[in-house]
N, C-alpha and C positions, 0 to 999 in steps of 0.2 A: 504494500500500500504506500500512497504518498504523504502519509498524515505525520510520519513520523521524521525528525532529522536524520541526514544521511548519516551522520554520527551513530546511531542509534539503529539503522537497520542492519536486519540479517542477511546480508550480500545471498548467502546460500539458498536463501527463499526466493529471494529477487530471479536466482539461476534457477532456480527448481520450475518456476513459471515460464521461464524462456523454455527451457525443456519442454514443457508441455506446449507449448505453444506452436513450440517448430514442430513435435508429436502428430499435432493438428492439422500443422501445414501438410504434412506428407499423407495422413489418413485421407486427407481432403483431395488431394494432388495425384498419387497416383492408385494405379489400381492392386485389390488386396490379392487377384491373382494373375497367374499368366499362361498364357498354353503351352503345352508342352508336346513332347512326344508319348510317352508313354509314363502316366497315368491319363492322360493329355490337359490336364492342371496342376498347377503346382502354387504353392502362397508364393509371394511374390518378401522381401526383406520389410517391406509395409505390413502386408495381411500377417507376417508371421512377428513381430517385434513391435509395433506398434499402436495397431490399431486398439482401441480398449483402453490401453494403460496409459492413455494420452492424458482423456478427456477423466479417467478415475485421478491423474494427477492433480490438475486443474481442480475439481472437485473435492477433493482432500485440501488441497491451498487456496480455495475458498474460506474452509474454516477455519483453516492456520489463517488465513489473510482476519476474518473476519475477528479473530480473538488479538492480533496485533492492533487494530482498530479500534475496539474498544479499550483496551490497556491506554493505547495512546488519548484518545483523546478523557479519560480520566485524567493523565496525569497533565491534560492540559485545563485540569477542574473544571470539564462537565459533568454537570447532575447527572444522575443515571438516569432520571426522565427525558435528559436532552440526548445521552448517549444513547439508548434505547430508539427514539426519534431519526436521529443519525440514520441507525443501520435499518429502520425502517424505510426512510426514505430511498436510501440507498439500495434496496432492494426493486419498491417500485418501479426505481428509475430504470435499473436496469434490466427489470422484466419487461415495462413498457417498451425499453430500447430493442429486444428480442421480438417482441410482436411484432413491431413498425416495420425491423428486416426480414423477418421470418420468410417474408413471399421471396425474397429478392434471388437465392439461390435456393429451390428446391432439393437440388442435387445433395444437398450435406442438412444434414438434422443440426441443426443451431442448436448451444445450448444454454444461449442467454437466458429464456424464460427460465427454465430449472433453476439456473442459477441464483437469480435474482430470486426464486423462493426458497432457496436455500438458505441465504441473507436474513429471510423474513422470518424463517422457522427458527434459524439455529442461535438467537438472542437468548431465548426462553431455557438455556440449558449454561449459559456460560458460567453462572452464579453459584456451579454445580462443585461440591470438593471432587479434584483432579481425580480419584479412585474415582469417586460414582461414574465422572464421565468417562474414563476406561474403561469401567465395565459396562457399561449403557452402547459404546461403540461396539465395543467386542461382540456383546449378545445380540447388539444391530445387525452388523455383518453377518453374523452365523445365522441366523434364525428369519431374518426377512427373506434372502432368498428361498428358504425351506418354503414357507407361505405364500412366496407370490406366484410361484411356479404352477399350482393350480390354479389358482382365481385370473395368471393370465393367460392358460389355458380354457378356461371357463369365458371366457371374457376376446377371446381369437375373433379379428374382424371387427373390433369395436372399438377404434382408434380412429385417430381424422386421418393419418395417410399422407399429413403433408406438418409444417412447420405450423405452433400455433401462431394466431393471427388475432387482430382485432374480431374480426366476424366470426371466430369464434366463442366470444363469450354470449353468443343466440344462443348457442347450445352447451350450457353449463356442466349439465352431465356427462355429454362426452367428452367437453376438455376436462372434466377431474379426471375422469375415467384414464383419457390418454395421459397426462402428466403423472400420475401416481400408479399405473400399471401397465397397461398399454404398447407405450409410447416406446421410444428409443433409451432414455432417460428417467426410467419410473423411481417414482422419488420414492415409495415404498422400500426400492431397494440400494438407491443412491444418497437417500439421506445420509444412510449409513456413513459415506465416506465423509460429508460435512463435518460429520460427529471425530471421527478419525482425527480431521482437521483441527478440530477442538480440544479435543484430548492431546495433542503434539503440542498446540498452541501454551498449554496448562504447564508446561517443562519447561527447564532451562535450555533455552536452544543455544544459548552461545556456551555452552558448557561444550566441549571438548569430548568428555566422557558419552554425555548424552546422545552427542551425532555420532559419537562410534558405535554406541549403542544400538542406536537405531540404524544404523547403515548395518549391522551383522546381523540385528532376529528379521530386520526386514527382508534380508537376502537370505538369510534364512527358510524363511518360510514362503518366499517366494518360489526357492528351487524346488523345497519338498511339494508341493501344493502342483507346481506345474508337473512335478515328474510323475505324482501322483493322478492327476487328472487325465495327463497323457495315458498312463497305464490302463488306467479301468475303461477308459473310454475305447482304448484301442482292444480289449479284452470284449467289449458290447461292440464291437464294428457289426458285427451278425444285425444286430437288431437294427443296429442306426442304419446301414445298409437299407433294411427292411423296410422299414418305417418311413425313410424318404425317399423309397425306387430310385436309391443309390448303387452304382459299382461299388461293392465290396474295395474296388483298387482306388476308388475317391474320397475313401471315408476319413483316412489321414488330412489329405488338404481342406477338407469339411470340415473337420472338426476348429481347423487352426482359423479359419476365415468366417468361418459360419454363414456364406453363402456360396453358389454357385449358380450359371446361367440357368433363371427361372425356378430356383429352390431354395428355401433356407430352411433352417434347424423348425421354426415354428410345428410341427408334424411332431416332433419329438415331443412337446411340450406335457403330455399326457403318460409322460414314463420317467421313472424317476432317473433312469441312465443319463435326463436332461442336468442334472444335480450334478454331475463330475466329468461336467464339458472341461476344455480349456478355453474355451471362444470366447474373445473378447469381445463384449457387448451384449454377452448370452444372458448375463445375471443367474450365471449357475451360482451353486454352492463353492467350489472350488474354483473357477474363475473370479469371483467378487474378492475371494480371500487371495486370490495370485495377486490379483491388481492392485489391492487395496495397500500389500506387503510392498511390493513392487513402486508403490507412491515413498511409502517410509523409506525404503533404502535408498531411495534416490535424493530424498531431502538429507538425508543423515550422510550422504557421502555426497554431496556438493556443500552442506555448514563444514562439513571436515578440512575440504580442499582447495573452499574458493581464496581462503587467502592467501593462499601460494602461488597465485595464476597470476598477480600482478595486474598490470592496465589491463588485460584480458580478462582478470575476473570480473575486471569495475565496466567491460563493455559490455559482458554476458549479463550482470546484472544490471545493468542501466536498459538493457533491452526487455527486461525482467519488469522493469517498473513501468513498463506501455502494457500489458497482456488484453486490454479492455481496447486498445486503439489497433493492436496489431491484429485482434481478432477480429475485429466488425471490418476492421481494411480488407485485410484480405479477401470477407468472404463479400465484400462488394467487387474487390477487382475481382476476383474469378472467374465468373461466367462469363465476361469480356476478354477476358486473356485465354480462356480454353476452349476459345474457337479458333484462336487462331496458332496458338502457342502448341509446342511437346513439353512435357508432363517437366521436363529436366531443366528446360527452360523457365517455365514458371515458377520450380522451385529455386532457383540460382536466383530470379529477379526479388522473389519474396526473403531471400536470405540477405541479399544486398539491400533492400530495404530496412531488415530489422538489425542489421549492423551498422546504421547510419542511424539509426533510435538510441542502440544502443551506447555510440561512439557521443552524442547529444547529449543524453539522460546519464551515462558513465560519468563524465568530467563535467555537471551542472548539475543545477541544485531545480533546474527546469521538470514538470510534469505533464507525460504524455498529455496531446487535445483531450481525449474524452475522460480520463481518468482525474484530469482539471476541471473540468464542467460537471463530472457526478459529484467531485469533490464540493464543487460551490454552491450548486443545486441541494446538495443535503443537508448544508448545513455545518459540515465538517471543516470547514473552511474559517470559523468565526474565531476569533482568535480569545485567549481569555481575559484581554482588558477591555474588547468592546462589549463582550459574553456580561463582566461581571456592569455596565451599563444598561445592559435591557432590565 
């Protein structure tokens, strides 16, 4: 966030968000597979490493973002009715800002709207002693997906099909419906990682010990959980085969991408073998927990290392500090540049972009465009000798 002095921020967050961001860039960019010869698909270094654990990163450093925010403007003595005010505004805005684009690239499931209610939700829990909200996360993660894997099997077909919109709030029940199960992002089972967010935020992050901490059970349980999921999963290839009038010799690449021309996982939804996908974006059981580990170790091993990178860390993290300008940019140039552009092209022009943000926001004390206007828009902006004036 930008509320806090550069003195005072976690450069490793800053980087953790660039991460995710560029994540984006490529889920967005290119495609999760490619043809081959014999299987004749195969994941592509996108479908197999990034997709999924992009957008769980981002979503975890929401609530890390979100509990930096509130700390900060406490010790800039706002009332907790005005801080509270704050992160509500700030949520609107940025769900509003999600709706308004929503239509502009249909191609990519935006995830401002979620986002911005994650903002809105994840207030109500920060006040929580650091155990409750560890274990409130934990049992989040494990147990949502258990639950939602019926009801959005029960519930197949009953999604809007496209980005929420203004015109959808005519139909109330189906945008709950899509944003809390449904949807790409069902909050039923992504709140969880908010909470994550929250519970990381509650720790000493500049402690030393902590990010190595978190950088070893995250990678930890990252590895066992993927090799894990891989196993059983490829142990039911029979069924998922079955199940989706798949080649038994596609079930591999299936599993890692979770689509293919004119198929995805949805068919499975009604067998529990859905529970120990690897698929990023499946909200199995063991996928929610790969990705969710997979956030932690990444934040815990960039607080570790960003200070040894030099002006290169202070680029990556000053790129770190646009994630709300570089997202909504890009996914307005897109549609425009992927008519005429190759997939490798468009990523080099969007990296060169976020290292001219980065190079800006690294060596000044300046705040990305939008991440300045949400900022002044909420209120978070007001400083505490006009504050103590009203």
């Amino acid at each position: 966030m930008n509320e806090t002095r550069s003195s005072r921020r976690l450069l490793g967050v800053d980087a953790a968000r660039l991460v995710a961001i560029l994540g984006m860039f490529a889920a967005h960019i290119f495609p999760l597979y490619e043809t081959s010869g014999i299987p004749a698909y195969s994941p592509t270094f996108t479908g197999t490493f990034t997709s999924g654990r992009a957008s769980v990163l981002f979503m975890v450093l929401a609530g890390l973002s979100l509990t930096l925010l509130s700390t900060s403007l406490t010790r800039k003595r706002f009332s907790h009715p005005k801080v509270y005010s704050v992160l509500v505004l700030r949520a609107l805005i940025i769900a509003v800002l999600g709706m308004a684009i929503g239509s502009i690239n249909e191609g990519i499931a935006i995830i401002l709207v979620h986002y911005g209610l994650l903002f809105l939700l994840l207030p109500l829990v920060l006040k929580l002693p650091r155990i409750t909200i560890w274990v409130v996360s934990a049992l989040w993660l494990v147990l949502m997906p258990i639950l939602w894997r019926p009801l959005a099997a029960a519930a197949l077909g009953q999604s809007l099909g496209h980005n929420p919109s203004f015109g959808d709030l005519l139909n109330p029940q189906l945008l709950f419906k899509d944003l809390t199960v449904t949807g790409y992002y069902p909050l039923l089972v992504w709140l969880g990682f908010g909470l994550l967010g929250v519970a990381l935020g509650s720790c000493n992050l500049r402690s030393k010990k902590t990010a190595g901490l978190l950088a070893l059970v995250g990678s930890l349980i990252a590895i066992l959980t993927y090799i894990g999921s891989r196993l059983i999963s490829l142990q039911n290839a029979e069924l998922i085969a079955r199940e989706l009038n798949l080649k038994a010799s596609l079930v591999p690449t299936m599993i890692t991408t979770g689509r293919l021309p004119g198929m995805n996982l949805e068919p499975l939804l009604d067998h529990s073998a859905y529970l120990w996908l690897p698929t990023g974006h499946s909200n199995s059981l063991l996928s929610t927990l790969h990705n969710a580990a997979c956030a932690v170790a990444i934040i815990g091993l960039l607080l570790l290392i960003i200070g040894y990178l030099g002006p290169l860390g202070r680029i990556v993290a000053g790129a770190g500090r646009a994630p709300l300008t570089l997202y909504v940019g890009h996914l307005i140039l897109l549609p425009a540049m992927q008519d005429y552009l190759e997939p490798s092209t468009i990523w080099w022009i969007l990296v060169a972009a976020t290292a001219i943000f980065g190079i800006w926001l690294g060596f000044s004390k300046a705040s990305g465009p939008l991440e300045y206007g949400v900022r002044v828009l909420s209120g978070a902006d007001v400083d505490a000798a006009a504050k103590d004036k009203l």
